[in-house]
C-alpha positions, 0 to 999 in steps of 0.5 A: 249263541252260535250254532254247534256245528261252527264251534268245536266241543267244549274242553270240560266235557273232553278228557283229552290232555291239553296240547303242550305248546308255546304261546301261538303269539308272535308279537304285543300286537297279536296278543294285544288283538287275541285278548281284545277279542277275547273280552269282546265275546265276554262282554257280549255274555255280559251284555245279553245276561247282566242287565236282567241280573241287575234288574233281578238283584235291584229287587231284593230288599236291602237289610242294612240300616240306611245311616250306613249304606256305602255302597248299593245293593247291586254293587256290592252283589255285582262284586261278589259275582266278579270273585267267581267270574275271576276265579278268586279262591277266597275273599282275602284274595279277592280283596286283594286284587279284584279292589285294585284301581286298574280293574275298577277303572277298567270296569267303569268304563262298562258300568259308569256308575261304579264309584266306590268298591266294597269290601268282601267282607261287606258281602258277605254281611249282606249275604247272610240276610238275603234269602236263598229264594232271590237268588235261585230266581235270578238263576232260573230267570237267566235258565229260562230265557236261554232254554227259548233260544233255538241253538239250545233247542236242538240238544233234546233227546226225543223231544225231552230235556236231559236232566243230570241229578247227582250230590256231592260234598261241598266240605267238611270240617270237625267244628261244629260251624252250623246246626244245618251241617249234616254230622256224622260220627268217625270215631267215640269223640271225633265228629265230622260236620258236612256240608252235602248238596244235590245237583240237578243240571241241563246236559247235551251231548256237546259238552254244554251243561246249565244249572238248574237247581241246587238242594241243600241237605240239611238238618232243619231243626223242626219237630223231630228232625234235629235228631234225625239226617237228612239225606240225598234221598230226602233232598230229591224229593224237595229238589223234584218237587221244586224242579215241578213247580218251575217246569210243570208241562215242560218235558223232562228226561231224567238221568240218574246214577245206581243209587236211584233205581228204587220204587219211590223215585220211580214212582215220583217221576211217573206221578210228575210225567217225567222220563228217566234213564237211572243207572241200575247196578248189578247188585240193586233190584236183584228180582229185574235182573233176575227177569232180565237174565230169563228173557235174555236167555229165552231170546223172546221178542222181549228181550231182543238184540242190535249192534252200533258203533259209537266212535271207536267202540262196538256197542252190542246192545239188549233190551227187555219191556214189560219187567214188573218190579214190585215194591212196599211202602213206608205204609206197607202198600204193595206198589207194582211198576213196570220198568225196561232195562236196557243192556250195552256191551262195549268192546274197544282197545286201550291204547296199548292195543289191548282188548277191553270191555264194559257192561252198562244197564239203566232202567228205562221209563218207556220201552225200549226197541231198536228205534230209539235204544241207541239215543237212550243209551248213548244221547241220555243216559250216557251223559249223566257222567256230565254232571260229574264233569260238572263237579269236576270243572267247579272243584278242580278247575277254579271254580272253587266249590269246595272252599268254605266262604262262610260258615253262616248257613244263608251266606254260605248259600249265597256264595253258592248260587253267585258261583254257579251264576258266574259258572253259567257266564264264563261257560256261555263265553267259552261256549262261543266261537271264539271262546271255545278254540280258547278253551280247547287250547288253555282249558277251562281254568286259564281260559278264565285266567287270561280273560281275568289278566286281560281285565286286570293287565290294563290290555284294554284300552277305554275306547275299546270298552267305552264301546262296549258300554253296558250302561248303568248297574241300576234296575 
């Protein structure tokens, strides 16, 4: 990876509109260098992170009978994960054209060893019998590895990772497809069958965001759950749990939105030593505001007051330490936190020149004081809209996550997981130096597309990709 200061922020985390231009190329040949170079920063993505997904994936045991196995267990997979690097919106379209003999020759000339394309229905087949925990180990080894790396070192917050944790619907239908769906009742004979998922990912202030975990919710079916919803809620406290486990002394700062500031999650995250910054709405947690208000307008040393300006807005923050927030148990024990809750008050003009303003509050884990209130707010807890611009790029951006690829609970899931491991691969390459002029000027669903037209177009000639050789897909 680059260093950020030789590579401009990254479109999917900048709303601007995308500059209304002509294609910058004047000839073949200036076309001809620009997706060659294009593909060169892909291939070094690919480079780095596909053989240790190979060896990831050559690990999993292969479910088929050994009579009928055409293609192996890394192919076919490998296969799967082309339908998301190349933004297929499904696999009939996939079938279509990511089977097409210019792409597969183009691809042996990286990986030799390919020799016969396998259905997407056979992925999918083979999807449904490999468990959900293969693939977040291949997902959590590539997070891992890229978490060592230095360039990525430098987006901790007071020596903290900032972790975004949001859900978000993935689809619905009003068949009943899978007993896990979540179900609700919108009219006497009318049902609604969801498929709700809980996001945690790495965000930095640049743009960068990585997957980390995902947490279906689910009906599990077991005791008396099959009468009873899941809920995003429920699903944080598997999710949180699972986040231990896989980071237990690394240092998080989590960022969540209002519908967490409440004292089981507080108390989670405290027994867990983890930070928080949680979005606190005006009307949840009525007794902290009420507090908040007294020492605000008693200007005590509690309640103390800075300014800063934060690109074209003024921000004029308060803060107050020391809050007691008492709550009771499911067991009807009283729990008491002490909580600080952070004030930003910003003013700008729209473009019309017109004055406008916004209040923001979070609650903080650790006090707050002139030192530390700005990255707090504006490096932490600011930047939990990231995850929504994550949900943002994969469900309008190409990334298609909210297509239904199967109904069959296990595949579905791990059509899930190859999307954000294709995610993580096309946002690395668009991440780079020369990725990121591409994504700034195309955004990110025709950046992917002219990397995939490069590939399929026959662009690439076999001495270029011979030259970039990846070697052999098995483990």
């Amino acid at each position: 990876m680059a260093q950020a200061g030789a590579r401009p922020p990254l479109r999917e985390g900048n709303p601007g509109t995308l500059p209304n231009t002509k294609v910058p190329y004047q000839t073949v040949a200036e076309e001809q260098a620009a997706r060659e170079q294009a593909v060169t920063e892909q291939l070094k993505v690919w480079r780095q992170h596909l053989p240790a997904i190979f060896q990831k994936l050559g690990r999993i045991a292969d479910p088929r009978r050994p009579g009928s196995v055409r293609h192996r267990v890394v192919v076919v997979l490998f296969y799967g994960l082309l339908l998301f690097v190349f933004q297929y919106a499904s696999r009939r379209e996939a079938n279509r054209h990511a089977t097409s003999p210019a792409l597969a020759e183009a691809l042996r000339q990286v990986f030799p060893d390919i020799q016969s394309i396998p259905h997407y229905d056979t992925v999918e087949r083979l999807l449904r019998a490999i468990p959900v925990d293969d693939w977040e180990a291949v997902l959590q080894d590539r997070i891992t590895t890229l978490l060592r790396k230095h360039a990525v070192q430098q987006y901790l917050v007071d020596h903290h990772w900032v972790v975004a944790i949001d859900g978000t619907q993935k689809f619905a239908r009003h068949q009943p497809f899978a007993p896990e769906a979540l179900r609700r009742q919108i009219a006497d004979d009318v049902g609604l069958y969801r498929v709700y998922v809980l996001e945690a990912i790495l965000v930095t202030g640049q743009g960068l965001s990585l997957p980390l975990l995902t947490e279906f919710a689910e009906n599990r079916g077991d005791g008396d759950e099959d009468t009873k919803q899941d809920s995003e809620q429920k699903a944080f406290h598997r999710l949180a749990r699972r986040l231990k486990q896989w980071f237990p002394r690394r240092r998080l700062l989590l960022v969540m939105d209002g519908l967490y500031p409440n004292g089981p999650i507080m108390t989670l995250c405290r027994q867990y030593h983890w930070d928080f910054m949680i979005v606190l709405p005006r009307n949840s947690l009525a007794s902290v505001w009420d507090e908040v208000a007294g020492l605000i307008a008693l200007d005590t040393e509690d309640a103390q007051y800075t300014t800063h300006r934060w690109g074209e807005r003024d921000q004029a923050f308060r803060w107050a330490n020391d809050i007691e927030y008492t709550y009771r148990t499911a067991a009807g024990h009283l729990v008491r936190q002490r909580v600080h809750v952070a004030l930003c008050q910003e003013t700008w003009r729209d473009g019309a020149g017109q004055p406008q303003r916004a209040l923001w509050a979070w609650i903080s884990s650790q006090p707050l004081s002139a030192a530390n209130i700005v990255a707090r707010c504006n490096r932490a807890g600011r930047h939990r809209w990231a995850i929504e611009a994550e949900f943002l790029v994969e469900k309008r951006h190409g990334d298609h996550f909210e297509h239904a690829f199967s109904y069959d609970w296990t595949a579905l899931k791990g059509w899930h997981y190859l999307m954000k491991l294709a995610h993580l691969l096309n946002v690395l390459t668009l991440w780079s130096t020369i990725g990121a002029p591409l994504l700034n000027r195309r955004g990110y669903r025709d950046a992917v597309g002219f990397l995939r037209d490069t590939w399929t177009g026959r662009w690439l000639s076999p001495q270029f990709l011979q030259a970039w050789c990846i070697g052999s897909l098995a483990p």
